[in-house]
ZATI-938622 format. One record per residue (C-alpha): residue number from 0; residue in one letter; z, y, x. Coordinates in steps of 0.05 Angstrom, whole numbers. Each point is the difference from the previous one (the first is absolute). Layout:
ZATI-938622
<rec NUM,"A",<Z,Y,X>>
...
END
This chain:
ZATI-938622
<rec 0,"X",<-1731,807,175>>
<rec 1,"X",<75,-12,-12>>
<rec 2,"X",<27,-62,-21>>
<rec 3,"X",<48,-8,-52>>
<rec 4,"X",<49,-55,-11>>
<rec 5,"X",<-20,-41,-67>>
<rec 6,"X",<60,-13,-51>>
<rec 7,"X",<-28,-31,-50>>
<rec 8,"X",<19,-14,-78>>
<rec 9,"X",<-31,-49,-46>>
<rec 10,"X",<-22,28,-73>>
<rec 11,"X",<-21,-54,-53>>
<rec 12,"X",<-21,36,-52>>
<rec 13,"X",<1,-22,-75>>
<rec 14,"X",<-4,-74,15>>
<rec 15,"X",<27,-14,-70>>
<rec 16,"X",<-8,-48,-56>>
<rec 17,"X",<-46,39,-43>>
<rec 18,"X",<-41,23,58>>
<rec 19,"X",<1,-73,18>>
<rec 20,"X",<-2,-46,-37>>
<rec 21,"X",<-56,-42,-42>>
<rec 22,"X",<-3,23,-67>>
<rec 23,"X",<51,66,16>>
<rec 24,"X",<-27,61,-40>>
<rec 25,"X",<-12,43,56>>
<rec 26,"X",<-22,-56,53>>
<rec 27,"X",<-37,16,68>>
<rec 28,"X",<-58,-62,13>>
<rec 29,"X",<22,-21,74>>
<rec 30,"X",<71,23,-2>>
<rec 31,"X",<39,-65,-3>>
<rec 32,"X",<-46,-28,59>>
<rec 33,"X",<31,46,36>>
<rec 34,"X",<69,-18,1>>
<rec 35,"X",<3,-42,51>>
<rec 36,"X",<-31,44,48>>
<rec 37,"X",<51,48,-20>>
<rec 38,"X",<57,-49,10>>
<rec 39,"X",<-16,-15,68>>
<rec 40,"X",<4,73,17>>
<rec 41,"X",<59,12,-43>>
<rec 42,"X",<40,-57,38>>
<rec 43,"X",<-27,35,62>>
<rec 44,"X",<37,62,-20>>
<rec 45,"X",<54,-39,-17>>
<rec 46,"X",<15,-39,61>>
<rec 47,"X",<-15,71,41>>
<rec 48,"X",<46,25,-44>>
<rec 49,"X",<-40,65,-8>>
<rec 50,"X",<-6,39,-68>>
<rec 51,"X",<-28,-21,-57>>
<rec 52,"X",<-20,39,-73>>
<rec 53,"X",<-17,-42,-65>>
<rec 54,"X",<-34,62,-31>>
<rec 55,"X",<-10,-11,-67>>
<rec 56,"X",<-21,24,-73>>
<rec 57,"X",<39,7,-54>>
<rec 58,"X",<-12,42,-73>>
<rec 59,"X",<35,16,-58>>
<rec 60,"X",<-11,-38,-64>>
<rec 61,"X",<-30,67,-28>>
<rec 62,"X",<-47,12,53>>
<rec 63,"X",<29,63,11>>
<rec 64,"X",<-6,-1,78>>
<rec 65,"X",<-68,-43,8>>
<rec 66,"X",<-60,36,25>>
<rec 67,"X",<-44,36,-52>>
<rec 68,"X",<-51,-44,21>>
<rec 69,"X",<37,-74,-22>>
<rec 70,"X",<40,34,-52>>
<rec 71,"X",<-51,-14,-54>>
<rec 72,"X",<-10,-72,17>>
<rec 73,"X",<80,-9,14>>
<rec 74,"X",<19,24,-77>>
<rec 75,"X",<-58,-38,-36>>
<rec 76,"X",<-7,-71,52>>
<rec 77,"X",<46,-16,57>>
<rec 78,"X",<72,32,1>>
<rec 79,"X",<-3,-35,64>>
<rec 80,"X",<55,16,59>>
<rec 81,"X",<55,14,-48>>
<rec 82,"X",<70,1,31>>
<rec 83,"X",<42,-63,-19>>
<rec 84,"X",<-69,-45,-11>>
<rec 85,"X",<-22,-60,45>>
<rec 86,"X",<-66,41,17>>
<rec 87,"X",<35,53,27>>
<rec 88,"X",<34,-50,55>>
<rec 89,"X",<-19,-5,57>>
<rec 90,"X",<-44,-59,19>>
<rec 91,"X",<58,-64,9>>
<rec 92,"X",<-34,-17,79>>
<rec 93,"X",<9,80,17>>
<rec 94,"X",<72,14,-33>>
<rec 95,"X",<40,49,40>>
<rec 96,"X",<58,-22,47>>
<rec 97,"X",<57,39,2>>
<rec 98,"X",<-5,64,52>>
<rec 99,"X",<-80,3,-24>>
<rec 100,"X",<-4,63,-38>>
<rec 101,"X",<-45,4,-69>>
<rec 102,"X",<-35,68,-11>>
<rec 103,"X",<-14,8,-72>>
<rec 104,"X",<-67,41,-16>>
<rec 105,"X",<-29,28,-59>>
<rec 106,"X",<-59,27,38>>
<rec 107,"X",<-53,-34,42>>
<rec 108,"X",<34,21,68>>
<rec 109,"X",<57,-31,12>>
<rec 110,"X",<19,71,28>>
<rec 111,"X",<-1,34,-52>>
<rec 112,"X",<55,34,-28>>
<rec 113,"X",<43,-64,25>>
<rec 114,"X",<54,2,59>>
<rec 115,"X",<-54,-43,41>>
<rec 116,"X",<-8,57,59>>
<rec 117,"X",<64,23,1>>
<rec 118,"X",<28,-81,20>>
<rec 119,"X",<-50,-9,47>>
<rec 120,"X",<7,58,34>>
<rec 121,"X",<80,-11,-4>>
<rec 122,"X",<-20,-64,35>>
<rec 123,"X",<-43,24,52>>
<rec 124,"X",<-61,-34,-31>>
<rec 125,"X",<-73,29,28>>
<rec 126,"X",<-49,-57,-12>>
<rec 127,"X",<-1,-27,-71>>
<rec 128,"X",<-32,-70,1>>
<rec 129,"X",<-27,-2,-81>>
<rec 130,"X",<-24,-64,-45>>
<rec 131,"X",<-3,-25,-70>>
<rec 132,"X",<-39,28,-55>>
<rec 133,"X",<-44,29,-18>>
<rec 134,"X",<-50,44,53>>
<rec 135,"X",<-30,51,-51>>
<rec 136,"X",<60,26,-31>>
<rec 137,"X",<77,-18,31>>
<rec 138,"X",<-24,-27,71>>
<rec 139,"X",<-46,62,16>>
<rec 140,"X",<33,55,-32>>
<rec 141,"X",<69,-32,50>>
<rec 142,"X",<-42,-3,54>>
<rec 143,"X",<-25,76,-6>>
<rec 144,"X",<66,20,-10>>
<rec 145,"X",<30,-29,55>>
<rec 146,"X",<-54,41,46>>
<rec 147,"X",<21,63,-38>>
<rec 148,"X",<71,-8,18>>
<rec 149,"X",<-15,-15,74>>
<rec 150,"X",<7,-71,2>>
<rec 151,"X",<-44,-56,31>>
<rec 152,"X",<-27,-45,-55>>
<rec 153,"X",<-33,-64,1>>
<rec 154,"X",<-21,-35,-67>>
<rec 155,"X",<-11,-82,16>>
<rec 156,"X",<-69,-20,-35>>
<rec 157,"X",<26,-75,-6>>
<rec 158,"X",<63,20,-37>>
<rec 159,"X",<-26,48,-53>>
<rec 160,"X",<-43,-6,-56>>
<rec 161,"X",<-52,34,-38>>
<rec 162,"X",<-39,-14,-58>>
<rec 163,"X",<-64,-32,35>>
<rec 164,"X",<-21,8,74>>
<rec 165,"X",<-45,63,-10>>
<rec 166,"X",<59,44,-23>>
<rec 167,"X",<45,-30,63>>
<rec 168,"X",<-58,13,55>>
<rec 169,"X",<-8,73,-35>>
<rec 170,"X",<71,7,8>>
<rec 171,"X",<4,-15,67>>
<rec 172,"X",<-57,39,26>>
<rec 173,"X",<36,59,-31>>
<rec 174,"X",<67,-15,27>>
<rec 175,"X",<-37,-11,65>>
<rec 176,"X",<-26,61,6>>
<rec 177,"X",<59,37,-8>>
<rec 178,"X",<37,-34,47>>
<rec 179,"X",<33,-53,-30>>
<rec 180,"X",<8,-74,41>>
<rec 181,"X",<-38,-58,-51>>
<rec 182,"X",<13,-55,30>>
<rec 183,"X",<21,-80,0>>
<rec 184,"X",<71,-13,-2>>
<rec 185,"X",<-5,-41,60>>
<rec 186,"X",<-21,63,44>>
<rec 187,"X",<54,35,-28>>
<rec 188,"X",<51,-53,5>>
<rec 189,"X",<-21,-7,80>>
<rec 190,"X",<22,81,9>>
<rec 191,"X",<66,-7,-35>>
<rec 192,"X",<23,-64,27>>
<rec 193,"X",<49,17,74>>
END
């Protein structure tokens, strides 16, 4: 088997305040407990001084580029992640530093139909290390993504959130058996580290 060289990029995805926060229309149960996990491996990143990508979502007042699926509960309930809104911020402990890029996504993936390959390839990225919220939807559909364009993934089950711990375990078994690294930041943070 050949070994490749790992270079590595961090992807927090839609770790914002609506996703986020108590009370936030469109809130994730067990998102906010993960910030600090995802702080320790952002300033990990940080101090490595290795890539980093605040992917995040963003939709018109009109709905006009939400999924079919949310559209119907975006126009009559939520209008959450609205451009120019505190909910559409990103979280104040994960707030991008300048030379961190932010990937805005109307889609699950953060891949999709964003620049997202096309900088980490310019960067010689291979291994995308992936956290934040939430496994069913954003997290997985990344994850699966990053496979399909021929790069490593590994999601970090103590930095991303799901609904309850059935759907996360589900998700990771899936994820698993594709391929995909779930694992504890720590173990991750061990391989990156010189």
């Amino acid at each position: 088997m050949v070994k490749v060289a790992q270079r590595y990029a961090l992807l927090i995805v839609d770790m914002q305040n609506d996703f986020v926060m108590p009370g936030s229309p469109m809130r994730v149960v067990g998102a906010k407990s993960t910030i600090p996990v995802i702080s320790k491996v952002l300033k990990t990143f940080r101090d490595l001084k290795m890539p980093i990508f605040h992917c995040i979502r963003e939709y018109r007042p009109d709905g006009s580029d939400i999924e079919i699926t949310r559209l119907a509960n975006f126009i009559e309930h939520t209008k959450g992640l609205v451009p120019g809104t505190r909910g559409c911020e990103i979280v104040e402990e994960l707030k991008p530093r300048p030379g961190e890029y932010k990937i805005i996504k109307n889609r699950f993936s953060a891949f999709m139909n964003t620049e997202l390959d096309f900088m980490l390839r310019r960067l010689d990225v291979n291994h995308v290390i992936i956290c934040g919220t939430q496994y069913p939807s954003c997290i997985r559909s990344t994850a699966f993504d990053a496979i399909c364009y021929g790069y490593y993934a590994s999601v970090l089950t103590d930095a991303t959130s799901a609904k309850n711990q059935d759907i996360a375990d589900s998700n990771i078994r899936d994820m698993t058996d594709v391929g995909i690294v779930c694992t504890e930041s720590s173990e991750v943070l061990k391989k990156i580290k010189p």
